[in-house]
C-alpha positions in Angstrom: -9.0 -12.7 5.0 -8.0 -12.4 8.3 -5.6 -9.5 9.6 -5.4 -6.1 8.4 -8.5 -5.5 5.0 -7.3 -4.1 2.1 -9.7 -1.3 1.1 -11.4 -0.7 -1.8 -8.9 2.0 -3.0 -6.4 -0.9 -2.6 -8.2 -4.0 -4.3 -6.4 -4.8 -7.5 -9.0 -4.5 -10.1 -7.4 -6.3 -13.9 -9.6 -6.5 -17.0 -10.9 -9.5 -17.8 -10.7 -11.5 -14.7 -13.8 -12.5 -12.5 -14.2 -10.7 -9.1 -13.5 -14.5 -7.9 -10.3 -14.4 -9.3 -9.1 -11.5 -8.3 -10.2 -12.0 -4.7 -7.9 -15.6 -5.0 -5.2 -14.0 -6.4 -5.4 -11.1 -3.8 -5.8 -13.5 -0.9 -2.3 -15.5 -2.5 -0.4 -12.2 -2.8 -1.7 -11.4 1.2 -0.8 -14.7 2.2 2.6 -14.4 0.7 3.3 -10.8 2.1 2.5 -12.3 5.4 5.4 -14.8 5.4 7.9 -11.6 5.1 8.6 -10.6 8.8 9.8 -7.2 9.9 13.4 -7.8 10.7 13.7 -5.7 14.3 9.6 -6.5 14.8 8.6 -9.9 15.4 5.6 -9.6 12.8 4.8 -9.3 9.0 5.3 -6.5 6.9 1.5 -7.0 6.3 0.0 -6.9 9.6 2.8 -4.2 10.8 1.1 -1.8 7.9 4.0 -1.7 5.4 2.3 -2.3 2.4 0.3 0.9 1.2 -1.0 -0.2 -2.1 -1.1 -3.4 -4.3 -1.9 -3.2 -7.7 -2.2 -5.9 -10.6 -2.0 -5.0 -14.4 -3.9 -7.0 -16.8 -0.6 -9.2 -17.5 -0.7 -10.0 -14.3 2.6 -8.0 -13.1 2.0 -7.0 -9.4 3.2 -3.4 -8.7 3.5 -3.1 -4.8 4.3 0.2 -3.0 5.6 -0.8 0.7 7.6 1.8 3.3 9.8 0.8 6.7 9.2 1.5 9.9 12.4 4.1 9.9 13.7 4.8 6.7 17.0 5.0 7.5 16.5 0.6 7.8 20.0 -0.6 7.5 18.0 -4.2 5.4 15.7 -2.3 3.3 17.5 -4.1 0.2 16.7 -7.7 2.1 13.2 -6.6 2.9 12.1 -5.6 -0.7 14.1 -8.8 -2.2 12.2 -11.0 0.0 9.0 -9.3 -0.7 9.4 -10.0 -4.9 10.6 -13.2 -4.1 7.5 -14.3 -1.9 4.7 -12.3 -4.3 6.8 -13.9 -6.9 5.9 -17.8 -6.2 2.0 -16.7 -6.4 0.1 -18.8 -8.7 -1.0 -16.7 -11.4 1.7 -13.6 -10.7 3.9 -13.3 -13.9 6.7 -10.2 -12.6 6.8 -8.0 -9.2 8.2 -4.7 -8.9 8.1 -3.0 -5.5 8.7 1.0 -5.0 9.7 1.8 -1.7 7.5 5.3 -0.2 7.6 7.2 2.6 4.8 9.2 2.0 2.7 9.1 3.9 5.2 8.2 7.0 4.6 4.7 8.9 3.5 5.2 12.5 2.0 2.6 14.8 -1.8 3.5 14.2 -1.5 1.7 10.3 -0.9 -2.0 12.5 -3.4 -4.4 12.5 -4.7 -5.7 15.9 -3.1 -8.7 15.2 0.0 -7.0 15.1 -0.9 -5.0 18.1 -1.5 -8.4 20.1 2.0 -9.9 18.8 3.7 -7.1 20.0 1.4 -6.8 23.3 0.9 -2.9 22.3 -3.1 -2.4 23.4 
């Protein structure tokens, strides 16, 4: 995986699936998460540090918890529908629900130095 690491807190972790598995289906849900761009940032959600936490029941229902850069984002609605709809075509992911968090608040230090780079902000 390239970009930003999930950490171990954050690796989805289902019954009955090989770690193999749920590394591939982890890298799909990344990948997908990546195509979403910030709409007043020109990068991902991903790489910008939106998502906090990505979890995956055994039915394979993908519970994401994601903030915004302000939370007063007038496309928050556009954001979190693109977000379900990207996880969504996943191989392997049956539903998505996202719940939008602001704790703990977004600040710059959560972007990836890919991000950073992007947004020439070393």
């Amino acid at each position: 995986m390239t970009g930003r690491e999930l950490t171990r807190d954050e690796q989805p972790l289902p019954t009955g699936r090989s770690q193999e598995e749920i590394e591939r289906l982890t890298q799909g849900i990344v990948a997908a998460l990546k195509t979403v761009q910030d709409p007043e940032i020109p990068a991902d959600i991903f790489e910008l540090g939106l998502i906090y936490n990505i979890d995956i029941t055994p039915e394979d229902i993908v519970y994401i918890d994601m903030t915004l850069t302000a939370p007063g984002c007038p496309v928050a609605g556009q954001i979190i529908e693109q977000v379900q709809s990207a996880v969504s075509l996943v191989p392997g992911v049956m539903a998505v629900i996202v719940k939008l968090v602001f704790e703990p608040p977004w600040d710059q230090s959560r972007m990836s130095d890919e991000a950073r780079i992007t947004l020439d902000m070393w």
